[in-house]
N, C-alpha and C positions, 0 to 999 in steps of 0.2 A: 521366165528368168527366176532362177531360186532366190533366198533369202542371200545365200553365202556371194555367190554371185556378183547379187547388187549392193549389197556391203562393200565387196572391193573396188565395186566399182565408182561408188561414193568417194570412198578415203583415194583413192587415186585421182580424181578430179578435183578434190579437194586440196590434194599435199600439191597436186599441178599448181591451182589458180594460188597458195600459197608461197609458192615457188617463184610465181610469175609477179608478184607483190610486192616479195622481197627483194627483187632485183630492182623493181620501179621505185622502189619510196624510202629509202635510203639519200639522204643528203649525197650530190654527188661531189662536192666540193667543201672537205671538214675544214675546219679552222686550226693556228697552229695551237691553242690551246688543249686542243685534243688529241690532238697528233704527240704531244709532250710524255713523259713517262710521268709527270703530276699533277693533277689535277683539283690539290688542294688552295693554290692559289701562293704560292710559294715559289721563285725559282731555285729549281736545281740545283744544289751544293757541290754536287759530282758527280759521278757515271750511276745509271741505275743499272748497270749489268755487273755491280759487284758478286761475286762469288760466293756461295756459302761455305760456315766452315762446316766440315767434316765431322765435328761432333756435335752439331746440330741436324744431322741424318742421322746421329747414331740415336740421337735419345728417344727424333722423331718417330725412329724404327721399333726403339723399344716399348715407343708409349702406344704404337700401333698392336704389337704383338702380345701387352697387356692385355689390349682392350679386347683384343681375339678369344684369347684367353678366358676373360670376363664373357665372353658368348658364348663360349662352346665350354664353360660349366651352368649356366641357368638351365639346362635342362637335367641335372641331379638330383633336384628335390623329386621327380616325377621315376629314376630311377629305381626308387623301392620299390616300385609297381611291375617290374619282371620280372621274369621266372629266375635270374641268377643278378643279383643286386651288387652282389662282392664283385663280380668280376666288372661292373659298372664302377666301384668306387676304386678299384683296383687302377684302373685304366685311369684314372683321374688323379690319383696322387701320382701313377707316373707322370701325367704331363705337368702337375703342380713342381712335383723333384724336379724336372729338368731344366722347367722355365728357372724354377729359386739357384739350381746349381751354376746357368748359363748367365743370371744375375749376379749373382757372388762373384765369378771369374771377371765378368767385365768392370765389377766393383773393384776387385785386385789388382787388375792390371791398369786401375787408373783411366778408363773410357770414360766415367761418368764426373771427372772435376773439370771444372771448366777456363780455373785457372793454372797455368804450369808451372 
């Protein structure tokens, strides 16, 4: 039996008798405390299936698309180091312009105040 083999054949008896574990030793009868949507020791004021608002996606959206942003420029400074660098910084201020352009719009049209 090769190496590759018995490797799989380890992690597949293993994720088995894991498998088989998980099903046995889990409490089979929770309490209602836990069954609750709080667990801080508090009851419920009201439904925990409230709705989010809408411009709480928006901003969550934008702060994600930042942070993207924020990763796919750290690798510029290393940019200098090919053969055509301009067309590296080139590419970067467009997507710098577009993100600033797509922030300005939604700044104008009032997406980001929270009060109406």
């Amino acid at each position: 039996m090769n190496v590759i083999s018995s490797a799989v054949l380890i992690a597949s008896t293993l994720s088995f008798l894991l498998m088989l574990v998980s099903f046995w030793l889990p409490q089979l009868n929770p309490d209602y405390e836990k069954l609750s949507p709080y667990e801080c020791g508090f009851d419920p004021l009201g439904s925990a299936r409230l709705p989010f608002s809408l411009r709480f996606f928006l901003v969550a959206i934008l702060f994600l698309l930042f942070d993207l942003e924020i990763a796919l420029l750290l690798p510029i400074p290393w940019a200098d180091q090919m053969n055509n660098p301009t067309l590296t910084f080139l590419w970067t201020s467009c997507v710098l312009l577009l993100l600033t352009l797509g922030l300005i719009y939604e700044w104008l049209q009032g997406g980001l105040e929270w009060a109406e």
